[in-house]
SEVOSE-127094 format. One record per residue (C-alpha): residue number from 1; residue in one letter; chain; x, y, z. Coordinates in steps of 0.25 Angstrom, whole numbers, plus 5000, padded with zeros to 4 digits. Layout:
<rs>
+------+------+-------+------+------+------+
! resi ! resn ! chain !    u !    v !    w !
+------+------+-------+------+------+------+
!  NUM !    A !     A !    X !    Y !    Z !
...
+------+------+-------+------+------+------+
</rs>
This chain:
<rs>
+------+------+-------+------+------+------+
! resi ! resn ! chain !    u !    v !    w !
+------+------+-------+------+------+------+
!    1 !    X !     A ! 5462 ! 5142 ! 5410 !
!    2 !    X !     A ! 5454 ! 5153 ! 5404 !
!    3 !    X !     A ! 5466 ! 5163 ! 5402 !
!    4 !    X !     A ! 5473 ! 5155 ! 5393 !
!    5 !    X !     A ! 5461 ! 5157 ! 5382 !
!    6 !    X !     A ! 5459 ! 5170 ! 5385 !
!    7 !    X !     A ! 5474 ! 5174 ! 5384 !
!    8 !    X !     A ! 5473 ! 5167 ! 5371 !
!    9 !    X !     A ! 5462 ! 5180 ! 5368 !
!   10 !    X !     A ! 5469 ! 5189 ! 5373 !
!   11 !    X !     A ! 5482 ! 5185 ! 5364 !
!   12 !    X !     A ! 5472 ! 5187 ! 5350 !
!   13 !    X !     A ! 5467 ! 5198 ! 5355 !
!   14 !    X !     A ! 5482 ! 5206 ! 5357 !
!   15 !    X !     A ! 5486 ! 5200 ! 5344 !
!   16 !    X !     A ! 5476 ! 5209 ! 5338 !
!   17 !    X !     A ! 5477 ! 5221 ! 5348 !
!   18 !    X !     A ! 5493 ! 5221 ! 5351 !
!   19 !    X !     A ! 5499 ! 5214 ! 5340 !
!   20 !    X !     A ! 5511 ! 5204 ! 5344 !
!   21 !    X !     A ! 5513 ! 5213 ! 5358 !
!   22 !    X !     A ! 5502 ! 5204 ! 5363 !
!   23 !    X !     A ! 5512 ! 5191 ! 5360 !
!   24 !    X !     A ! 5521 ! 5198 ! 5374 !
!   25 !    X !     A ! 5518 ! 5192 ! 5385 !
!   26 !    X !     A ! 5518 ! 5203 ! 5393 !
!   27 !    X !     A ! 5508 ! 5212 ! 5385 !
!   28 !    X !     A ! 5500 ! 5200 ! 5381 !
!   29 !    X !     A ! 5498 ! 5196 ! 5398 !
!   30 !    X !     A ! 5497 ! 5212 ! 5402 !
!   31 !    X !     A ! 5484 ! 5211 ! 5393 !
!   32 !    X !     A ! 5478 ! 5198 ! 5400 !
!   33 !    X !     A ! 5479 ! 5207 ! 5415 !
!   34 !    X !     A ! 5467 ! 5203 ! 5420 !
!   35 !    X !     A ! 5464 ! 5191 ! 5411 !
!   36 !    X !     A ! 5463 ! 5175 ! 5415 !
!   37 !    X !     A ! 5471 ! 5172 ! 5428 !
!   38 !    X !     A ! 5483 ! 5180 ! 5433 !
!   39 !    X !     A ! 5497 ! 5175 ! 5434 !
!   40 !    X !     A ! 5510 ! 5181 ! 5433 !
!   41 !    X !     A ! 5515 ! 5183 ! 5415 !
!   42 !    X !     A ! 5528 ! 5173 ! 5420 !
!   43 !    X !     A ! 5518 ! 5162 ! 5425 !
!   44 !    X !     A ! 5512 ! 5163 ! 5414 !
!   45 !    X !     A ! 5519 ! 5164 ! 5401 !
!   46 !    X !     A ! 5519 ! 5151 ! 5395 !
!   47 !    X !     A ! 5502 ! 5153 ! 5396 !
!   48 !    X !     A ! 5506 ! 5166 ! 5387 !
!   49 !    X !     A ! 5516 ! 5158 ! 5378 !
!   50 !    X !     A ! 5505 ! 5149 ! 5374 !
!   51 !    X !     A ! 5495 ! 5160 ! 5372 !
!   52 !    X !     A ! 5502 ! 5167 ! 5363 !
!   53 !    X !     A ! 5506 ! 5157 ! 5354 !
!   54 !    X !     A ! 5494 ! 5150 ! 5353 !
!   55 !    X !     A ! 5488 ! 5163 ! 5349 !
!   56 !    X !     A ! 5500 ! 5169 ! 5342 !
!   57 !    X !     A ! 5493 ! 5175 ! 5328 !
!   58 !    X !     A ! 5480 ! 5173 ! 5330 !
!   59 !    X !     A ! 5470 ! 5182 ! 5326 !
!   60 !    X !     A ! 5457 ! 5185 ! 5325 !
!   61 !    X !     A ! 5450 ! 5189 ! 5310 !
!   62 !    X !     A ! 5436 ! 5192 ! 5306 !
!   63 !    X !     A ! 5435 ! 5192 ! 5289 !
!   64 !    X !     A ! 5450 ! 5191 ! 5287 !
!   65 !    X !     A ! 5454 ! 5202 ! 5296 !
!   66 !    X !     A ! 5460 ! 5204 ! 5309 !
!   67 !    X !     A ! 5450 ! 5208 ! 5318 !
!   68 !    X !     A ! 5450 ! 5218 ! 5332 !
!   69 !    X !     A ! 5448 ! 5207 ! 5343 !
!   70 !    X !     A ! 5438 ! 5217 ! 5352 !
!   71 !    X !     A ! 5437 ! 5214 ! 5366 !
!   72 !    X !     A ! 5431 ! 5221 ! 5380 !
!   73 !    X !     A ! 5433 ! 5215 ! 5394 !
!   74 !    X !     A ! 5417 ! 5211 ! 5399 !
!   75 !    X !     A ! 5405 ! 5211 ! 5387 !
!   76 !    X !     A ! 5392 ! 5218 ! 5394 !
!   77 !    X !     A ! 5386 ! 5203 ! 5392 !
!   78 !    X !     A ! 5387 ! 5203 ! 5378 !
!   79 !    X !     A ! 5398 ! 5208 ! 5367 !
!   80 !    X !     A ! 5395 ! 5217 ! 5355 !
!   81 !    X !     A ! 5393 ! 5215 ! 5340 !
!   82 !    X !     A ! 5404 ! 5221 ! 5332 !
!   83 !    X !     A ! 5398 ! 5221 ! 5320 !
!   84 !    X !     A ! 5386 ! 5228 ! 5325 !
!   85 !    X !     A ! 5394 ! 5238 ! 5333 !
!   86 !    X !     A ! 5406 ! 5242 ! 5326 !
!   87 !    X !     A ! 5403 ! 5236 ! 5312 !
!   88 !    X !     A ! 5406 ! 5223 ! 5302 !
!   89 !    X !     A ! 5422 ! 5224 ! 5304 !
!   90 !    X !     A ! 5419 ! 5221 ! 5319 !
!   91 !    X !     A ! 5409 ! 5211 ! 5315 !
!   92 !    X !     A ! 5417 ! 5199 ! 5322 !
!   93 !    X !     A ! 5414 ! 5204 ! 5337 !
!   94 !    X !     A ! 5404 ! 5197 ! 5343 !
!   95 !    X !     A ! 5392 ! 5198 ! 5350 !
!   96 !    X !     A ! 5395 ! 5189 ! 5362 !
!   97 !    X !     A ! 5386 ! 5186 ! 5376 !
!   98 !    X !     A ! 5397 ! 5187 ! 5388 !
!   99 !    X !     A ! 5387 ! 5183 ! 5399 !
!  100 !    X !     A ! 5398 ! 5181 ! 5409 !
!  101 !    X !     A ! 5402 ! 5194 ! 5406 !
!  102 !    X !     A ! 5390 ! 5201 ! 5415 !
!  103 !    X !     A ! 5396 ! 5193 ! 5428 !
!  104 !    X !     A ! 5410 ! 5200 ! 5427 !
!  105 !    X !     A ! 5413 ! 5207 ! 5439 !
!  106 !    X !     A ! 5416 ! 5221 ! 5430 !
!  107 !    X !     A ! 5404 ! 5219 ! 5421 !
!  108 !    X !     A ! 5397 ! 5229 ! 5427 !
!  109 !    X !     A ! 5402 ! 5245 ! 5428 !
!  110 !    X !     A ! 5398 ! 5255 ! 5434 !
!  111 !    X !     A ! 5400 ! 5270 ! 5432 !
!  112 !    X !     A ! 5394 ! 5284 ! 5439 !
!  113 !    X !     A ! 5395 ! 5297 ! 5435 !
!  114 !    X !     A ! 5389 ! 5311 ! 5440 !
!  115 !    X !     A ! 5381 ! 5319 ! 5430 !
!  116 !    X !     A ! 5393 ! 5326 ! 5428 !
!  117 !    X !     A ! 5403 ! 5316 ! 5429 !
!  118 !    X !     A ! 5396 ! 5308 ! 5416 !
!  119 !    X !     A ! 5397 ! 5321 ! 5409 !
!  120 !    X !     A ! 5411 ! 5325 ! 5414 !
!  121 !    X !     A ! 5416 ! 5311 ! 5409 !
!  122 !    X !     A ! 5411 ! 5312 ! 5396 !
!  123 !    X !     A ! 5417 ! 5325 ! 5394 !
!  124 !    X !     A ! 5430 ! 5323 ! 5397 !
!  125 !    X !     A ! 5430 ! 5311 ! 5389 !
!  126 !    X !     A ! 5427 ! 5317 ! 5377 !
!  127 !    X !     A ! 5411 ! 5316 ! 5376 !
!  128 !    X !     A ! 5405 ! 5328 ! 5376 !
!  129 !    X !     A ! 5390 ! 5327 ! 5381 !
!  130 !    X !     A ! 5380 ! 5338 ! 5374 !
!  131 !    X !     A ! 5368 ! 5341 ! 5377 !
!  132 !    X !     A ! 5358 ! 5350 ! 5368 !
!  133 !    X !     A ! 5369 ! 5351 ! 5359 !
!  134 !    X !     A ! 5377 ! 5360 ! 5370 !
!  135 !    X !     A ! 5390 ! 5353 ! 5373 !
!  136 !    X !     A ! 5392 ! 5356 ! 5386 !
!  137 !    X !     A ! 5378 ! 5356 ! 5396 !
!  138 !    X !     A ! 5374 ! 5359 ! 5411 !
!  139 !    X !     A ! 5374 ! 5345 ! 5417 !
!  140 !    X !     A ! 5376 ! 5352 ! 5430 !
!  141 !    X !     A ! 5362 ! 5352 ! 5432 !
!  142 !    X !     A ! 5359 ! 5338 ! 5426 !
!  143 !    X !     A ! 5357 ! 5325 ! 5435 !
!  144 !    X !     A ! 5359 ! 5311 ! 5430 !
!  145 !    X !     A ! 5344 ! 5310 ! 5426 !
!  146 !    X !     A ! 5348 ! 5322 ! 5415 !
!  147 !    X !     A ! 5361 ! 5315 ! 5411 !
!  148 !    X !     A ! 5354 ! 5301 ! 5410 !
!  149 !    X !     A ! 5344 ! 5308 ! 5400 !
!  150 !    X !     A ! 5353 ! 5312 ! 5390 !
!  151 !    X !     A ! 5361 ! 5301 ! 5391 !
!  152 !    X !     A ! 5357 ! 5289 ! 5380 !
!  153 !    X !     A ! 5364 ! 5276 ! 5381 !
!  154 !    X !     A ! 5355 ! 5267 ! 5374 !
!  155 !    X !     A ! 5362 ! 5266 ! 5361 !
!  156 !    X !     A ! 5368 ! 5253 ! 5365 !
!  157 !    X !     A ! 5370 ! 5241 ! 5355 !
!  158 !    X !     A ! 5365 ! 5226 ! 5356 !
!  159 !    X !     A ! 5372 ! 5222 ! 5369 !
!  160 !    X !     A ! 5371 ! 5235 ! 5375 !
!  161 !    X !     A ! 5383 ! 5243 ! 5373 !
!  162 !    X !     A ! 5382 ! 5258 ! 5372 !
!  163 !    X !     A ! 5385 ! 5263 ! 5357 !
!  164 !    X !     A ! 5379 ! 5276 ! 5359 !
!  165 !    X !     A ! 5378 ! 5287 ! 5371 !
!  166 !    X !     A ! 5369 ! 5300 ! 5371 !
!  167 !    X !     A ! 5374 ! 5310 ! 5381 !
!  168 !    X !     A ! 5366 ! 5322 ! 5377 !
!  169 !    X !     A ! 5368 ! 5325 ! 5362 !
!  170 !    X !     A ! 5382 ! 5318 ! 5364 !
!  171 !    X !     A ! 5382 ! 5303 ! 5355 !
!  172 !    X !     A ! 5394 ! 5294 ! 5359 !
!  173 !    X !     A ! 5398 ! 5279 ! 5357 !
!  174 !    X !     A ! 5396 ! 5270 ! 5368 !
!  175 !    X !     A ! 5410 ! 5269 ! 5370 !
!  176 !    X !     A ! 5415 ! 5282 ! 5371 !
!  177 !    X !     A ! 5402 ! 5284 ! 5381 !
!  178 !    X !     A ! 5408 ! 5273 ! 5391 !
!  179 !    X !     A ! 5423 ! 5276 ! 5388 !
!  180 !    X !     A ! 5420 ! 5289 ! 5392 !
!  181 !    X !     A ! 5413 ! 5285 ! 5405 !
!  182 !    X !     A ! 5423 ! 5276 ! 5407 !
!  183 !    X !     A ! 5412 ! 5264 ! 5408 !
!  184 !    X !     A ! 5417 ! 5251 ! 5405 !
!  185 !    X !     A ! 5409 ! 5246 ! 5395 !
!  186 !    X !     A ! 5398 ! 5252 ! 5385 !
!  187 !    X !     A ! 5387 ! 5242 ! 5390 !
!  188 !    X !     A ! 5381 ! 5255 ! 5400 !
!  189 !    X !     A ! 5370 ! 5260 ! 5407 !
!  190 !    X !     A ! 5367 ! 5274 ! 5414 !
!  191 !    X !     A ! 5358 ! 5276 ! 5425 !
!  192 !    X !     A ! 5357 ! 5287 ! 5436 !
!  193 !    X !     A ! 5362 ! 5283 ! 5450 !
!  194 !    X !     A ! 5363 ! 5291 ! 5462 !
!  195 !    X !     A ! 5377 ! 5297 ! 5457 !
!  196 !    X !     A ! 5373 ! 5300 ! 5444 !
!  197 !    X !     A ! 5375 ! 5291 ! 5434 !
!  198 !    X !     A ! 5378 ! 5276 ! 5433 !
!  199 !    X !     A ! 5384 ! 5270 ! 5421 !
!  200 !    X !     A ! 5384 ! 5253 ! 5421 !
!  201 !    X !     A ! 5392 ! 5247 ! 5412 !
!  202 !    X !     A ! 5391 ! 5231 ! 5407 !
!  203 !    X !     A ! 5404 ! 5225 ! 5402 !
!  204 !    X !     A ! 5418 ! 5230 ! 5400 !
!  205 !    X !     A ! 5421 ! 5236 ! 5386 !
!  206 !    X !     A ! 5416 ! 5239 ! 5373 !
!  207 !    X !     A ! 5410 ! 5224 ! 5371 !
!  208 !    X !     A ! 5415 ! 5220 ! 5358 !
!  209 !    X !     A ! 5424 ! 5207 ! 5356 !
!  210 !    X !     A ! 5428 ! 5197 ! 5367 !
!  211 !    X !     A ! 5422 ! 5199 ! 5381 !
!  212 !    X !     A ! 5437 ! 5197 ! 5389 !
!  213 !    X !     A ! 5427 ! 5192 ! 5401 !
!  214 !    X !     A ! 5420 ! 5183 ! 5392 !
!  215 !    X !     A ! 5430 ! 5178 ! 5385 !
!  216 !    X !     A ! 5438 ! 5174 ! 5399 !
!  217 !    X !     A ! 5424 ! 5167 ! 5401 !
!  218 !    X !     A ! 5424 ! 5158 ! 5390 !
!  219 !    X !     A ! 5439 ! 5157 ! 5393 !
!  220 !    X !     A ! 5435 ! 5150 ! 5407 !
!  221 !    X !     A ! 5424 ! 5142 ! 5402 !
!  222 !    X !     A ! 5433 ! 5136 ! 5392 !
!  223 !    X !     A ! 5434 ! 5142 ! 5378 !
!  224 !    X !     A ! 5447 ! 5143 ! 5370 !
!  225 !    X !     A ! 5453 ! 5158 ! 5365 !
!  226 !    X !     A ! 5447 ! 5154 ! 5353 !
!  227 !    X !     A ! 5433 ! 5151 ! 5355 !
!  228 !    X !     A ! 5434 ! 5165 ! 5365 !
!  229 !    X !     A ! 5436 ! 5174 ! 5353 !
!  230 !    X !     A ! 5426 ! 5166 ! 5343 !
!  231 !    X !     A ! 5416 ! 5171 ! 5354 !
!  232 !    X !     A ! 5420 ! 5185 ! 5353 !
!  233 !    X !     A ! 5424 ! 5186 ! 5337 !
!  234 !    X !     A ! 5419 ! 5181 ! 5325 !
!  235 !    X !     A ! 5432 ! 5178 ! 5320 !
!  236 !    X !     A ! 5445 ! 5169 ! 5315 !
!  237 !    X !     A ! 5457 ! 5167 ! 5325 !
!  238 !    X !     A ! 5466 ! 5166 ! 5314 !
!  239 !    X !     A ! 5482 ! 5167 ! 5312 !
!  240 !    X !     A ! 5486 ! 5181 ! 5309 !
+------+------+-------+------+------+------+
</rs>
């Protein structure tokens, strides 16, 4: 049964996140919604029970020190290097091909805006777009052709996950582009369409750590909880 080793995950993981509130029953199964087979918390305590104990204290290091477990829901097809992205004390995220990822129902998303709804939503999200140095321009008159041709989108890093957007003069970090927008993933593309704008997204999340839909993948075809965050983290599972 697959969600017996991915509880397992989800146990280290909340160790590290929420401390001993994850050894409650009740938050630890709230945060599993969704995960492995449903079945009522009364029906299913004892699975809990051994989870929990066979897990209690166990941590994960990288160099001596406890280490943020990152995770996202689907990968766009590959996770990212933490090193390479957010430096050396991420070092022990991996870069990891998730090819089963790309056949998730939700792996691909979709998003349309008008000319002025792009720029609205920025806005009111805190990113203010300028354009020849003039914080606030006439896009009244522009269609999506104009807005497509001050928006640059190809600073993205070895498995294709924005790290920098150009909207005009403005300069912002990949996540705070989609976060935004409300896209689920930075894994984008733009393109003109009949409404205006179409933005596709690849995956769900910021990419780095586990892959929850490939780690219940390796789950189903057999791997242990351990031989799951081995995959994802160059690390110890150690007692705390």
């Amino acid at each position: 049964m697959s969600y017996i080793p991915y509880c397992k995950l989800e146990e280290i993981w909340y160790r590290k996140f929420c401390g001993e509130k994850a050894n409650t029953p009740r938050g630890f199964f709230y945060n599993l919604t969704g995960l492995g087979k449903s079945r009522c918390l009364e029906e299913n305590l004892h699975y809990w029970d051994s989870i929990m104990k066979s897990t209690r204290g166990k941590v994960l290091k990288s160099n001596g020190k406890i280490v943020l477990p990152l995770f996202h829901l689907t990968s766009n097809g590959n996770t990212r290097s933490g090193e390479k992205i957010l430096g050396q004390d991420y070092g022990y995220l991996k870069e990891v091909a998730c090819k089963s990822d790309l056949q998730k129902n939700d792996y691909i998303g979709i998003k349309y805006f008008t000319v002025k709804e792009f720029i609205d939503t920025l806005n009111k999200n805190g990113i203010v777009v300028y354009k020849d140095k003039k914080e606030k321009f006439d896009y009244s008159k522009m269609d999506s052709k104009d807005l497509l041709n001050i928006i640059n989108c190809k600073n993205v890093d070895e498995q294709g996950y924005l790290l920098w957007a150009k909207i005009g003069d403005t300069k912002i970090s990949g996540d705070l582009f989609a976060k935004a927008l409300g896209l689920q993933s930075t894994s984008l593309q733009i393109d003109e369409c009949e409404k205006g704008i179409r933005v596709t997204t690849k995956g769900i999340g910021h990419g780095f750590g586990m892959s929850l839909s490939f780690g219940n993948h390796l789950a189903k075809e057999g791997a242990n909880w351990k031989e799951i965050l081995r995959k994802f983290y160059d690390c110890s599972i150690v007692d705390n």
